[in-house]
N, C-alpha and C positions, 0 to 999 in steps of 0.2 A: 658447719653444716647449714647453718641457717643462710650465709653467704652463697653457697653454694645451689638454693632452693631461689633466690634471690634471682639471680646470673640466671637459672634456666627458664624465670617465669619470666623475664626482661628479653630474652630470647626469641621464647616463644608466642611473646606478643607481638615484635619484629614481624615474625615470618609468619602470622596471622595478620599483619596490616597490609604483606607485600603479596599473601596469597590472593585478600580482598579486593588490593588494588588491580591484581593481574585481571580477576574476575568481571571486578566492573569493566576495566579498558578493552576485553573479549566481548560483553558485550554490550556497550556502550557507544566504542567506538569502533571497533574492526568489526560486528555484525548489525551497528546500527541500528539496536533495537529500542529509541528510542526516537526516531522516525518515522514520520507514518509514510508508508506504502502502501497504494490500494491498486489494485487489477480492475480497470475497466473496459469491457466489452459492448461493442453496440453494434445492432445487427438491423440492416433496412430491407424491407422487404415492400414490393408493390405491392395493391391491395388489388385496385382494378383501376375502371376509367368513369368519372361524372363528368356530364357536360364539358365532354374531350377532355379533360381533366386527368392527369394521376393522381390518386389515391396512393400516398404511401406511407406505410407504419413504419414508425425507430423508435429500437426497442434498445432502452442502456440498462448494465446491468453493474453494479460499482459491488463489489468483496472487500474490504480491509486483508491486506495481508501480513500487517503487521499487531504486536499487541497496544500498540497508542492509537488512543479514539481519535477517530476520521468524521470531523464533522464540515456537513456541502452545506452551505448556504448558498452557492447561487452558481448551480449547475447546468451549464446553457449546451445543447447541440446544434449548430448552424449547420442549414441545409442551404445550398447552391446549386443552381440550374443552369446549365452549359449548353448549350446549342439545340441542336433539332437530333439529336440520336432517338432511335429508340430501345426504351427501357426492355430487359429481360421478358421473355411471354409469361403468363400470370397463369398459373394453375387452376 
């Protein structure tokens, strides 16, 4: 009997290490959740016109979409100015 109690607790620790294993590699590796992902959004908008001038605001918006901290140190948006078009009319 005691053999017997032996064999199923030896078992059961088996298919408790290969439940855990499956668990972590779900999600560790096949959902990646130990990656950071963030969603960033940036929205420009004219403001108006100074001294012939455009005025315009960018606006970024950064979400973590995962559960690992996402930390920005040194978060830049370059703006470049192309030819003589003109911009959208300004409400």
């Amino acid at each position: 009997m005691n053999e017997t109690i032996k064999t199923i607790a030896a078992v059961l620790q088996v298919l408790a290490l290969i439940v855990a294993g499956g668990w972590a590699y779900w999600k560790f590796i096949h959902q990646r959740m130990n990656e950071p992902a963030a969603d960033i959004d940036i929205d420009l908008k004219f403001v108006g016109k100074q001294d012939g001038k455009w005025i315009i605001e960018i606006t970024s918006f950064l979400k973590n979409q995962s559960l690992v901290r996402v930390k920005y140190e040194d978060f830049q948006v370059t703006v470049r100015y192309v030819g003589r078009r003109r911009p959208p009319a300004v409400a």
